[in-house]
C-alpha positions in Angstrom: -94.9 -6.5 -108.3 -97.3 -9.2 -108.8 -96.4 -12.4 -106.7 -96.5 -15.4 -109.3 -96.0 -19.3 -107.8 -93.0 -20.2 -108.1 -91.9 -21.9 -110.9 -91.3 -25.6 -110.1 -94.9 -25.5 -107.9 -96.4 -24.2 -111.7 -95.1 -27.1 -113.5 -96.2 -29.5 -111.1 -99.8 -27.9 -111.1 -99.2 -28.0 -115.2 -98.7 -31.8 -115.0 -101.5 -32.0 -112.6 -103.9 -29.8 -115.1 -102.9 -32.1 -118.2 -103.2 -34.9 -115.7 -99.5 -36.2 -116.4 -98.6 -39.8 -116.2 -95.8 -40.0 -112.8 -93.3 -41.2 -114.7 -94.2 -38.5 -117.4 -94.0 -36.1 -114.1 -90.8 -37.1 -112.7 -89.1 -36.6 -116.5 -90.6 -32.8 -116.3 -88.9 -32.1 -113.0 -85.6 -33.9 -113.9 -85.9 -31.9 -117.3 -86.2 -28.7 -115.6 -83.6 -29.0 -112.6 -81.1 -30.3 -115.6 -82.2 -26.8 -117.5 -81.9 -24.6 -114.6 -78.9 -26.1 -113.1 -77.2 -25.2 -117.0 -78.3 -21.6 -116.7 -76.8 -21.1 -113.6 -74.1 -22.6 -114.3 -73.9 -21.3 -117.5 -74.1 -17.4 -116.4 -72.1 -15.3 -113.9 -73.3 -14.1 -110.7 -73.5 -10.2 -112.5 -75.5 -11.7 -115.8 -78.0 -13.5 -112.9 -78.6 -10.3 -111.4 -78.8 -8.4 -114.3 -81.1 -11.0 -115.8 -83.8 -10.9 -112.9 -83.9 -7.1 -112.6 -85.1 -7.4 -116.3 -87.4 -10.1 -115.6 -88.7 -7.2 -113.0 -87.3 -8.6 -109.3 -85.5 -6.2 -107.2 -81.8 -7.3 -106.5 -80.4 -4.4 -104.8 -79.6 -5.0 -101.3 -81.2 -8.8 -102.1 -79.6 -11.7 -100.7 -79.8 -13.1 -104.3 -75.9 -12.9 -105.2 -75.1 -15.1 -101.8 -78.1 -17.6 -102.7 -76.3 -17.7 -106.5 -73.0 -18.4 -105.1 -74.5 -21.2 -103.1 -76.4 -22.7 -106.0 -73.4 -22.7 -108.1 -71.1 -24.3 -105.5 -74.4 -27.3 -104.9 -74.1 -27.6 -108.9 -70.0 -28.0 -108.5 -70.3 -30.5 -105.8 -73.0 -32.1 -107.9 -72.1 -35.6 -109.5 -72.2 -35.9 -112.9 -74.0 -39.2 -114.2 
């Protein structure tokens, strides 16, 4: 499979392309950790899974599930504002 940046370094090179004011920046990132953190939240560990085999990753015998189960108990602990 084709190795893409990862996702969060894309929309900081995005901001950097379209030459993004900082605060204009720091909204983006906030944005997309808010939209993130909601998916996986949102889904189970199984819909995950079954969501990035789709997108074409290979999550058999990945240490995906443990990573999800320690994203979703970061997003419990998480405070609310």
């Amino acid at each position: 499979m084709k190795r893409y940046p990862l996702i969060l370094q894309a929309l900081s090179d995005f901001c950097d392309e379209y030459q993004l004011t900082q605060a204009t920046r720091e909204t983006y990132a906030s944005d997309a950790n808010r939209i993130l953190e909601s998916v996986v939240s949102g889904l189970t560990e199984e819909e995950i899974l079954a969501l990035m085999s789709q997108r074409g990753f290979e999550v058999e015998k990945s240490s995906y599930p443990s990573l999800i189960r320690i994203l979703k108990e970061l997003i419990q602990q998480r405070p609310r504002s």
